[in-house]
C-alpha positions as CSV (number, residue, x, y, z in Angstrom):
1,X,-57.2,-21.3,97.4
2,X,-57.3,-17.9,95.7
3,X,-57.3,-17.8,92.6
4,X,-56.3,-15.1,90.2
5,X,-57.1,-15.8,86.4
6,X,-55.7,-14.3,83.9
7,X,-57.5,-13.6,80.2
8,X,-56.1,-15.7,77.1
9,X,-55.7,-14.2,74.0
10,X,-58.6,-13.8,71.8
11,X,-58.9,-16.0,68.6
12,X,-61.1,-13.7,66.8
13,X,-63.3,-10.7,66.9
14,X,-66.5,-12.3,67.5
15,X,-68.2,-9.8,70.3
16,X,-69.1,-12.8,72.3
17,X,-65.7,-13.8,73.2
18,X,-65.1,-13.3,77.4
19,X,-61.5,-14.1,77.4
20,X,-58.7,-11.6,76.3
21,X,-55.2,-10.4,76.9
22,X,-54.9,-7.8,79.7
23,X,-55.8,-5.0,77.5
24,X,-57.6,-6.5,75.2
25,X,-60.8,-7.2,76.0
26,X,-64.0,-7.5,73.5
27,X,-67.5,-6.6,74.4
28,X,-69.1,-8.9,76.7
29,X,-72.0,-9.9,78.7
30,X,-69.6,-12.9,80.8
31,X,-67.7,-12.0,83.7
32,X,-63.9,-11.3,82.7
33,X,-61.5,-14.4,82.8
34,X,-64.0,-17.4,82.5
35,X,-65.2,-16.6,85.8
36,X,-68.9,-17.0,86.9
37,X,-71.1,-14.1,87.4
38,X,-71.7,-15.7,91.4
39,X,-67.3,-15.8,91.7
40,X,-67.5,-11.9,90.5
41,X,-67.6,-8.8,93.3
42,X,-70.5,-6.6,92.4
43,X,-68.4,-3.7,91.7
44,X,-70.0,-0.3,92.7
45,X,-68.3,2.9,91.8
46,X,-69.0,6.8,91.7
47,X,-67.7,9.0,89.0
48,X,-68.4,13.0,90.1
49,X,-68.1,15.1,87.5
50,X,-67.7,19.3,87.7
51,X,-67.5,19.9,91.2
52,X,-67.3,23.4,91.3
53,X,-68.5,23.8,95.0
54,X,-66.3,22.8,97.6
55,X,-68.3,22.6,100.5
56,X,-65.8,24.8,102.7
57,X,-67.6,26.6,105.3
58,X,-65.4,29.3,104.6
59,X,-66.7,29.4,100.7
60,X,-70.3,30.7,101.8
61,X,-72.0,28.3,100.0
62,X,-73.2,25.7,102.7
63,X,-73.3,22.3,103.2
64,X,-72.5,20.0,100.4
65,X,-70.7,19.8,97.4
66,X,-66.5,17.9,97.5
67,X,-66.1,18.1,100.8
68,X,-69.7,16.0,101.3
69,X,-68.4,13.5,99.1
70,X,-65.1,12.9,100.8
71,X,-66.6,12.5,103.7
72,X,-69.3,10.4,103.1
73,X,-66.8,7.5,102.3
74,X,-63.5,8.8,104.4
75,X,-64.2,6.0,107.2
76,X,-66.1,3.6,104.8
77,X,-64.5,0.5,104.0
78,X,-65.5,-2.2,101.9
79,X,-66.9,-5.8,103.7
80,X,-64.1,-7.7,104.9
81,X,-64.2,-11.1,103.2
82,X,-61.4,-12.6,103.8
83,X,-58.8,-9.4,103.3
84,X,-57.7,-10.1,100.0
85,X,-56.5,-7.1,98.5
86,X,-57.2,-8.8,94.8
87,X,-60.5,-8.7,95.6
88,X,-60.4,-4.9,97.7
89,X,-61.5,-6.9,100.9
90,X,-61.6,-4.3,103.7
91,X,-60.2,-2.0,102.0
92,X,-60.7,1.8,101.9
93,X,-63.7,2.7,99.7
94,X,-63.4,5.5,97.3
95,X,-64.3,6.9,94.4
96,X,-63.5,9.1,90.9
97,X,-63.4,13.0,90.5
98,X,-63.9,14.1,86.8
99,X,-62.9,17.8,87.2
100,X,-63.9,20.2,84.9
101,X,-60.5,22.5,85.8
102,X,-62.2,26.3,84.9
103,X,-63.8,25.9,88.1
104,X,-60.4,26.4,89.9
105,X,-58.4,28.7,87.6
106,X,-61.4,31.2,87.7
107,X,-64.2,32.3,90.2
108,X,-67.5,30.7,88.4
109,X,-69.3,30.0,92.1
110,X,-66.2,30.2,94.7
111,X,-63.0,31.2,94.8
112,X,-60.6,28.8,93.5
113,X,-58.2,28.8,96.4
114,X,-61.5,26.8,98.2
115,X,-62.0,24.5,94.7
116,X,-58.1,23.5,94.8
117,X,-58.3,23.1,98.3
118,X,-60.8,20.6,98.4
119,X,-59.5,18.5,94.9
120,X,-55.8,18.5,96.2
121,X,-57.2,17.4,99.9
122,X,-59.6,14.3,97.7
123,X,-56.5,13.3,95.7
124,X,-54.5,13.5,99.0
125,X,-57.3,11.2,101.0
126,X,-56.9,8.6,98.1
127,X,-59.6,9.1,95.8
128,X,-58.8,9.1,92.1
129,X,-58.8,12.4,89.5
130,X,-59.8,12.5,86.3
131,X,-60.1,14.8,83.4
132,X,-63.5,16.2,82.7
133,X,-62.6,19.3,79.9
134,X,-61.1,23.0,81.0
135,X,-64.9,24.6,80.1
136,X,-67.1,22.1,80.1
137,X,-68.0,23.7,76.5
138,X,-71.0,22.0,74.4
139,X,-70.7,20.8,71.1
140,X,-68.5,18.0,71.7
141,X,-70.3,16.3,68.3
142,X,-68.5,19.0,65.6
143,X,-65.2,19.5,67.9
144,X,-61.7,19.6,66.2
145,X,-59.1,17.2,67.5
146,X,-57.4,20.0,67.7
147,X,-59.8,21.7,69.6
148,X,-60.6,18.4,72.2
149,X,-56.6,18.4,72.6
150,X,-56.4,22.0,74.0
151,X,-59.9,21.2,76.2
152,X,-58.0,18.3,77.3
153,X,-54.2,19.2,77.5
154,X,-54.9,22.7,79.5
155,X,-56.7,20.4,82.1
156,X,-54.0,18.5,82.4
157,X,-51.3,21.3,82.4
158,X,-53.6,22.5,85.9
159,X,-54.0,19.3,87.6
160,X,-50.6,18.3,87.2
161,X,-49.2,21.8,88.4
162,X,-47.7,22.0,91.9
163,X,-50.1,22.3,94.7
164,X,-49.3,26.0,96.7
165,X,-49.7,25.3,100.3
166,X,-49.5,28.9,101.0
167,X,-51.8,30.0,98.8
168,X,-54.4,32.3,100.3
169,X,-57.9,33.3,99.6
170,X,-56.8,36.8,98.8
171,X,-53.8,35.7,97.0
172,X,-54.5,33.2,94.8
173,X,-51.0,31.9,92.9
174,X,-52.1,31.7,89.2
175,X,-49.4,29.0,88.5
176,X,-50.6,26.4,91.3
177,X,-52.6,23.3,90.4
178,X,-53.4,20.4,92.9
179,X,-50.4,18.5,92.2
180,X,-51.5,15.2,90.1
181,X,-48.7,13.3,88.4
182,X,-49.9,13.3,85.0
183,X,-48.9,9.4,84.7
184,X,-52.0,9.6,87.5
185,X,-54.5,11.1,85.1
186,X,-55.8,7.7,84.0
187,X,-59.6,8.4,82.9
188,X,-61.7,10.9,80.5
189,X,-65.2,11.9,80.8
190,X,-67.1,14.4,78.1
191,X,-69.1,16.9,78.7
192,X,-72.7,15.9,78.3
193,X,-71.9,12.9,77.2
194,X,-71.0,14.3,73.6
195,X,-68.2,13.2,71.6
196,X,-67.1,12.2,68.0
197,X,-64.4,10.2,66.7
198,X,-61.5,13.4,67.1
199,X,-62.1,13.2,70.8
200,X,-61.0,9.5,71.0
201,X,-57.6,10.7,68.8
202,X,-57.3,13.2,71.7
203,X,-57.6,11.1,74.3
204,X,-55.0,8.3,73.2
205,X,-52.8,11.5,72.3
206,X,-53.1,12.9,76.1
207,X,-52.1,9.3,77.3
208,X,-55.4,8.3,79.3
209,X,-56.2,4.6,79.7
210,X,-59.3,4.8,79.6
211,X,-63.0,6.6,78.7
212,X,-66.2,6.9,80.5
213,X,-68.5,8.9,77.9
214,X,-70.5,6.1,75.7
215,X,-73.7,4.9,77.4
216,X,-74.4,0.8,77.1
217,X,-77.6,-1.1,78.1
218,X,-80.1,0.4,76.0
219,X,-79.8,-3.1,74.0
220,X,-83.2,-5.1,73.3
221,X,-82.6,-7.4,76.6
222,X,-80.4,-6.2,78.5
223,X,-82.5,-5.5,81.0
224,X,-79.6,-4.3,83.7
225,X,-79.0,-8.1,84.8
226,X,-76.9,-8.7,81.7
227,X,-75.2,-5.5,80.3
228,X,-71.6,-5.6,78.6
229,X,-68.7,-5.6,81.2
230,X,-66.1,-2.9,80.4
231,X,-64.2,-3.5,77.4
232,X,-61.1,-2.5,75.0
233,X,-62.3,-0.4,71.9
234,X,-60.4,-3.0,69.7
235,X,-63.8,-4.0,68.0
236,X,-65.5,-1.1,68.6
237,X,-68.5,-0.4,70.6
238,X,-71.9,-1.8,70.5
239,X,-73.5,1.2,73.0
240,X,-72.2,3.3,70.5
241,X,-73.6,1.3,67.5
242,X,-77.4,1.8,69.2
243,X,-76.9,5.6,69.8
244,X,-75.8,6.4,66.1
245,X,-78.5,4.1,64.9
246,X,-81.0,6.2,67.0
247,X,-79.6,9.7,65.7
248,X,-77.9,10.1,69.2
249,X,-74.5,10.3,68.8
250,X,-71.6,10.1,66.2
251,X,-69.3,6.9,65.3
252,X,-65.9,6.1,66.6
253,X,-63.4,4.2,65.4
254,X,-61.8,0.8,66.8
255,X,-58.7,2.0,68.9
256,X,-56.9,-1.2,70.2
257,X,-56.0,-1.4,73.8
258,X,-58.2,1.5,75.2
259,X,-60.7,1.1,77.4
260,X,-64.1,2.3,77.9
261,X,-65.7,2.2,81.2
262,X,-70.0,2.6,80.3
263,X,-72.5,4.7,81.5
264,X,-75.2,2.4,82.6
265,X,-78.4,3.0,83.0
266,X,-80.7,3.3,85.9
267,X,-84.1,0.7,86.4
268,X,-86.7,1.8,87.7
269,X,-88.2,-1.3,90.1
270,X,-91.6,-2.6,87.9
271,X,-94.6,-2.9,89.7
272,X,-94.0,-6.6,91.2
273,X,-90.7,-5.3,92.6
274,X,-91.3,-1.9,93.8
275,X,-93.1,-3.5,96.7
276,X,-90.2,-5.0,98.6
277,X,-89.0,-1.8,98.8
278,X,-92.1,-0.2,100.5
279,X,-93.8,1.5,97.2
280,X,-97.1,-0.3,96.6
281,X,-98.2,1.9,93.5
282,X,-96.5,2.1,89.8
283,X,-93.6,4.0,89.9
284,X,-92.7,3.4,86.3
285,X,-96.2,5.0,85.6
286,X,-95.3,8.2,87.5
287,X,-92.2,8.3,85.6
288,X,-93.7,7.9,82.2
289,X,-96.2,10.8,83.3
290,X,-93.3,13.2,83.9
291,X,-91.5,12.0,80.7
292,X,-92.7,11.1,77.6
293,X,-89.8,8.8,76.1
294,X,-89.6,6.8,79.2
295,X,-90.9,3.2,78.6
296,X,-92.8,1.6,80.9
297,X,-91.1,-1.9,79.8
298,X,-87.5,-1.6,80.0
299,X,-87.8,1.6,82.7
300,X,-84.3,2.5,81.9
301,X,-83.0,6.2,82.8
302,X,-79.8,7.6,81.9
303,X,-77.2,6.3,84.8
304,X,-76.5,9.9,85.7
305,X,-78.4,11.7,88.8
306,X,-78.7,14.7,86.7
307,X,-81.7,12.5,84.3
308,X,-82.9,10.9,87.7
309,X,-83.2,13.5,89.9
310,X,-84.0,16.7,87.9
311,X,-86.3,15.2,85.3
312,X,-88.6,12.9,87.4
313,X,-90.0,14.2,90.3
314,X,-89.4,11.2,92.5
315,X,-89.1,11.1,96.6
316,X,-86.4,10.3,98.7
317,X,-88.4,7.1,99.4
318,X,-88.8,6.1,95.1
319,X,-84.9,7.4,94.5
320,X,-83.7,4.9,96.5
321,X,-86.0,1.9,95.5
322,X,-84.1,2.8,91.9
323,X,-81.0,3.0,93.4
324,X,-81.5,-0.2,95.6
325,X,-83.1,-2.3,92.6
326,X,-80.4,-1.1,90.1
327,X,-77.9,-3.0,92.4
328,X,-79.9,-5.8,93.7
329,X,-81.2,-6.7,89.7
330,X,-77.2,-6.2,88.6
331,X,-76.2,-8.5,91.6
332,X,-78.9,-11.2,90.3
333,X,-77.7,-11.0,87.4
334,X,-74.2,-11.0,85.2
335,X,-73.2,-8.5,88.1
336,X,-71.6,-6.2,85.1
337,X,-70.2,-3.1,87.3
338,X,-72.6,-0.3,88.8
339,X,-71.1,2.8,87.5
340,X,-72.7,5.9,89.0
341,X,-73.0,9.5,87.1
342,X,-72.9,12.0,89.9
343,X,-72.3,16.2,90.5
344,X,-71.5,16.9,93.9
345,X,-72.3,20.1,93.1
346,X,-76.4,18.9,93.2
347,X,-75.7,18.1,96.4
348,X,-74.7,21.2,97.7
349,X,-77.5,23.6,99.3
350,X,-76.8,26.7,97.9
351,X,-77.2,25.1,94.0
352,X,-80.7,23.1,95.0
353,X,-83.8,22.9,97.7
354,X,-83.7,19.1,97.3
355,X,-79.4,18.8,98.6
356,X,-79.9,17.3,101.5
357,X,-82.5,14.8,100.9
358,X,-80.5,13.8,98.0
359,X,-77.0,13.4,100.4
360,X,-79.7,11.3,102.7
361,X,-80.6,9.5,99.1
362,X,-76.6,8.2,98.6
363,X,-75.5,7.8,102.2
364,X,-78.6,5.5,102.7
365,X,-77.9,3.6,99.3
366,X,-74.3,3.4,99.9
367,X,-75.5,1.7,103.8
368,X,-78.0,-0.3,101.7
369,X,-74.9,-1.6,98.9
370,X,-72.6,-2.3,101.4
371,X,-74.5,-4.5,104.0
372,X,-74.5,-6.8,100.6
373,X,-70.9,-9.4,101.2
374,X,-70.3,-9.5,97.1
375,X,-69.9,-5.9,96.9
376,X,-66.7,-3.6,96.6
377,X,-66.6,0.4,96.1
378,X,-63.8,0.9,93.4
379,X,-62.4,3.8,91.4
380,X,-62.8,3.7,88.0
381,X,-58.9,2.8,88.0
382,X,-59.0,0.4,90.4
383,X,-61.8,-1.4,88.5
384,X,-59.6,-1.5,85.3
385,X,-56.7,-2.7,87.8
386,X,-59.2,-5.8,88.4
387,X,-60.1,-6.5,84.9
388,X,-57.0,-6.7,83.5
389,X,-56.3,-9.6,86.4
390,X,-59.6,-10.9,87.9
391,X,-59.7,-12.2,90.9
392,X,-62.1,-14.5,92.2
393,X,-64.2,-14.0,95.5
394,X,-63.3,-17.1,97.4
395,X,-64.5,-17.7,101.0
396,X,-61.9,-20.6,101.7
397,X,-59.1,-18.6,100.1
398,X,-56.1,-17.2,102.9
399,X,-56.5,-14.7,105.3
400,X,-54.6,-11.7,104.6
401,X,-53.9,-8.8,107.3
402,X,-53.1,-5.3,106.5
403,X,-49.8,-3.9,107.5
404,X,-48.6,-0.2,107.2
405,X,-45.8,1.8,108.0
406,X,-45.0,5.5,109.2
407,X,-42.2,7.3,109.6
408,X,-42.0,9.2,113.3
409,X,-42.2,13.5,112.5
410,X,-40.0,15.8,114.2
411,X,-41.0,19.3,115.0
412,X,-38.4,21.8,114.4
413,X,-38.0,25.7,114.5
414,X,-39.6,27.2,111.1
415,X,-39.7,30.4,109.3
416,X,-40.8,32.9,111.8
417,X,-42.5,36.6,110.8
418,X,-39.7,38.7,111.6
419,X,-40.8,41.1,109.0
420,X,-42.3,44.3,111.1
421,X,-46.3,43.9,111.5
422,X,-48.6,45.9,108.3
423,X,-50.2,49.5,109.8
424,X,-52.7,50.7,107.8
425,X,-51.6,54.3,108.6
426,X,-47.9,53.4,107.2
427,X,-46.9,54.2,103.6
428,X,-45.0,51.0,101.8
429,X,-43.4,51.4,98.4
430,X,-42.1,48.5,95.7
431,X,-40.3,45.9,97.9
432,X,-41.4,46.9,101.5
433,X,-41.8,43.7,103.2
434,X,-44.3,43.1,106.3
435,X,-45.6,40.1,108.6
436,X,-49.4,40.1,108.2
437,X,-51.9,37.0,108.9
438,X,-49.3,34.5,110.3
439,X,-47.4,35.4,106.3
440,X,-44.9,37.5,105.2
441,X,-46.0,39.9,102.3
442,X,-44.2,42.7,99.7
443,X,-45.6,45.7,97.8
444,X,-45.5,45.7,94.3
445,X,-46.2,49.7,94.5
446,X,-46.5,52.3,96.7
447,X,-49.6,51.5,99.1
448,X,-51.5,52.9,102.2
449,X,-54.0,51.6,103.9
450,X,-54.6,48.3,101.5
451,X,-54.3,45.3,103.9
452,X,-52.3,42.3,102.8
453,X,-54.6,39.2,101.3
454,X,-57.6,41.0,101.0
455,X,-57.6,41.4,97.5
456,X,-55.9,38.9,94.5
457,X,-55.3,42.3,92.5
458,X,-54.4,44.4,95.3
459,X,-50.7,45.7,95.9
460,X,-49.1,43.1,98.0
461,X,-47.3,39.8,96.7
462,X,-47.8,36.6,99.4
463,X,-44.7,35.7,99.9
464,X,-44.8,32.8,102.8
465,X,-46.3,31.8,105.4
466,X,-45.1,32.0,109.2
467,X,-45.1,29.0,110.8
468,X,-43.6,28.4,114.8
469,X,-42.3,25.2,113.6
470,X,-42.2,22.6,110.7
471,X,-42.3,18.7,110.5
472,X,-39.2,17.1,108.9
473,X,-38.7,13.0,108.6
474,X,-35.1,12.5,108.0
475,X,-35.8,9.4,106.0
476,X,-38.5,7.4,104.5
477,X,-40.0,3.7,104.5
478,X,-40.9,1.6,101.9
479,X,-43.7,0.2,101.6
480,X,-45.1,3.8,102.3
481,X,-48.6,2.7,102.5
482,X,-50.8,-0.3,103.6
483,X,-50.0,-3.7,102.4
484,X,-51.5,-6.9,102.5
485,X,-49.8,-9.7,103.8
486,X,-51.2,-13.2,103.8
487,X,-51.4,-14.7,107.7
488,X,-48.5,-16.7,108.2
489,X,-46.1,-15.0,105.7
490,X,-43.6,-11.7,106.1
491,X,-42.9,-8.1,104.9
492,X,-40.0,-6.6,104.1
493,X,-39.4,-2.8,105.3
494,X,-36.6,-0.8,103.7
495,X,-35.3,2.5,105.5
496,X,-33.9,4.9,103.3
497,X,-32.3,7.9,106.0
498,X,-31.3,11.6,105.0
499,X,-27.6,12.4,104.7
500,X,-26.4,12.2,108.6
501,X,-29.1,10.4,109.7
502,X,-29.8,6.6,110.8
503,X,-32.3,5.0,112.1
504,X,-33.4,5.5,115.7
505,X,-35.9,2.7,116.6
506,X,-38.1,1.0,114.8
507,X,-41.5,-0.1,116.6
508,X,-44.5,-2.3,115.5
509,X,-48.0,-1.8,117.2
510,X,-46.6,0.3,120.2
511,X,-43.9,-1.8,121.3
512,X,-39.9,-1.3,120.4
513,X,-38.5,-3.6,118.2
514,X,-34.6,-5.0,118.2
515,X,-33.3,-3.5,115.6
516,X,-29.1,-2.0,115.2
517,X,-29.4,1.5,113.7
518,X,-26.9,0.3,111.5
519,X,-29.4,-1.9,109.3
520,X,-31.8,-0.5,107.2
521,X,-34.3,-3.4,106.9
522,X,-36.7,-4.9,109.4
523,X,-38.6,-8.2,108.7
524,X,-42.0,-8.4,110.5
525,X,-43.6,-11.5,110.7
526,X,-44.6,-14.1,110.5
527,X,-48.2,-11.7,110.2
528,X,-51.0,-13.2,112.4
529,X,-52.9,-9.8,113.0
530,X,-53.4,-6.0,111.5
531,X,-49.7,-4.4,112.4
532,X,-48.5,-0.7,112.5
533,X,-44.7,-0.4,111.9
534,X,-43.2,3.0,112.8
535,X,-39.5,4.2,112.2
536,X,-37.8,7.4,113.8
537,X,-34.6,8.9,112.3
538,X,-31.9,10.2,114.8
539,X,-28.9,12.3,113.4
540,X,-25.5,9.6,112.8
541,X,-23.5,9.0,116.3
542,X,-19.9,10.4,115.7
């Protein structure tokens, strides 16, 4: 039977306590909701941070960067288990963007028109955004509330802005964002890891649900089979407790019902374990001779592949024995989530020698991870999403299928560029227009010579684009996206047509359903298998 338990609420404040309301949740080393570490998925998820290289071709930068990311997991989907969606079975695996916004609202390394091309197409492909600053500034340990607010609030003000379609390398619309719903924005990550008790005030001020900034583990025995869960800040935090003791950070205050999400750190495999994944020499030696505060005991690195990859010189070979024993000690253990610190932007050729071995590094690890039954790739949000109502793996629990809907396009006639074509031997004043690139342009001045697009600052406004026809729907279907349904149960569809319109025909996995174009339900079911419903909308018969 599946079996979804919910937390109880918490007596006291004792740190020990596993068991809380839904977002309440105090430090802990035990699974959420009395579970068992082996009822748990081993939760795997990767936060990017900066990503100011986009990867496009067009950019100049080559290979790497976003678009490498999205799609390294765009066709990867979880193990099946049994397709509960409670515990992500099956489902799509993705991942968190913490986007540091300068690098779209002015050219640092590329052109923003390629940097909000590739964040609006990862939000699009269902991947979740969060906010990493507007400048990525340092001294996050002295910053004003005041000051975190406007770091934080003018990120948001971009990523919430509308995405511009049109938009166009040599045009780039000042006032377009990617087009993020604030109520979206869920998580916040700091620069460098730095922060101080005004940037929590911030945070809960911008509305986020949740922070990824304060590092756990370092504890005397945890030794990455037992590190804290995820928690509420209601009792504070003990990661943070260890960094102020050691001079590393500043204190925080308890702020009930927000979350923090940890930065976890990487082990290195000791010398009995570094052999079953084909290393037959000490690699926490080689490590402690690159860096002198690494200990050879615990052989903990910051969970970040900035401290892994740039400060040890290890090979593709020794990166992913720590990647691979990281995981396989956390599965062994309390299974407390695998949270991943990552830049796409190191993985990008033009911004280091050592990309692609690196891209070789995480494709290979996320192979390795997901050959392994227990574990799920999660957002950061979808993780929360699962701690506030866990949910048991169960092999003997129902089979669920995944159903989806559509709604059937139409191609219609669309703007067309009957403007006259730009001559560079013509002379345009203020308000000439012209058809140029498949767009239709307008001088701001007189002009000659000075071809539409190929300058932001040049004389000509973009104005829209030509396009031989458009796609129109004439109606929409709820559930928009997949759902899943146990076997043996139904689902509900709900038709909702434009003014004039009705419903056409309505057709599931290829074949044409009954249906009046009068009614604006269909019931599929009873569900035995994966189904694909599709609706077309016709205008009304007279």
């Amino acid at each position: 039977m599946n079996r979804i338990l919910k937390g109880l609420m918490f007596a006291g404040a004792a740190i020990c306590a596993n068991l809380q309301a839904a977002d309440q949740l105090a430090p802990s080393v035990a699974p959420p909701g009395g579970l068992i570490a082996q009822e748990v998925p081993m939760f795997v998820s990767f936060g990017f941070d900066d990503n100011g290289f986009s990867g496009d071709p067009a950019a100049g930068n080559g290979v790497g960067g976003m678009k490498w990311a999205i799609e390294l997991f765009k066709n990867r989907t979880n193990p099946p288990g049994v397709g509960n969606p409670g515990t992500f079975d099956g489902m799509p695996a993705r991942v968190t963007f913490f986007l540091t916004c300068g690098y779209a609202t002015n050219i640092t390394v590329e052109s923003p028109y390629y940097v909000k091309k590739i964040w609006r197409e990862a939000y699009t492909d269902g991947h979740e955004i969060g906010n990493h600053t507007m400048t990525h500034a340092t001294g996050g340990r002295t910053r004003s509330e005041a000051g975190w607010q406007q770091q934080i609030n003018d990120c948001q003000q971009f990523l919430s802005a509308p995405f511009d379609a049109n938009e166009q390398p040599g045009a780039i619309n000042p006032n377009s964002g990617i087009g993020v719903p604030v109520n979206q924005i869920k998580g916040f990550r700091t620069p460098f890891l730095e922060f101080n008790d005004n940037t929590f005030k911030a945070m809960q001020q911008a509305g986020f649900t949740y922070d990824s900034s304060i590092e756990e583990g370092w504890q005397f025995g945890q030794n990455g089979g037992q590190h804290n869960w995820p928690y509420t800040l209601d009792f504070g935090s003990p990661g943070n407790e260890v960094k102020v003791g050691w001079g590393n950070s500043e204190p925080i205050s308890t702020y009930p019902g927000f979350w923090e999400i940890p930065v976890y750190p990487f082990i290195v495999p000791d010398d009995a374990s570094a052999a079953a994944y084909g290393i037959n020499y000490s690699l926490r030696d080689k490590a402690a001779a690159a860096v002198s505060w690494f200990d050879v005991n615990t052989g903990k690195i910051t969970g970040f592949d900035y401290n892994l990859m740039y400060f040890y010189p290890f090979n593709k070979q020794e990166l992913l024995a720590v990647f691979k024993h990281t995981l396989d000690v956390r599965l062994a253990g309390n299974r407390a989530p695998m949270m991943i610190g990552a830049h796409t932007d190191y993985y990008n050729d033009s911004n280091s020698p050592d990309a692609a071995m690196r891209r070789e590094v995480i494709a290979e690890f996320v192979d390795y991870a997901m050959s392994k039954p227990e574990v799920r790739f999660v957002r950061y949000d979808q993780l929360l999403d699962w701690m506030r109502t866990p949910v048991a793996l169960d092999p003997n629990g129902p089979v669920y299928y995944q159903v989806s809907a559509e709604v059937v396009a139409h191609e219609v006639p669309g703007n067309q560029c009957t403007e006259p074509a730009w001559s560079a031997s013509s002379v345009y004043v203020g308000g000439s227009r012209v058809s140029h690139s498949n767009a239709i342009w307008q001088a701001k001045w007189w002009t000659q010579g000075d071809e539409p697009g190929a300058a932001s600052w040049g004389p000509w406004n973009h104005i829209e684009a030509c396009n031989g026809t458009v796609i129109e729907y004439y109606g929409s279907v709820s559930p928009a996206s997949a759902v899943a349904v146990e076997e043996g149960q139904t689902q509900i569809f709900s038709f909702v047509p434009d003014s004039g319109y009705e419903v056409d025909y309505v057709e599931v996995n290829g074949i044409i359903q009954p249906h009046p174009g009068s009614s604006n339900s269909f019931t599929l079911g009873p569900v035995n298998a994966d189904a694909n419903l599709k609706v077309r909308f016709k205008q009304t018969t007279p």
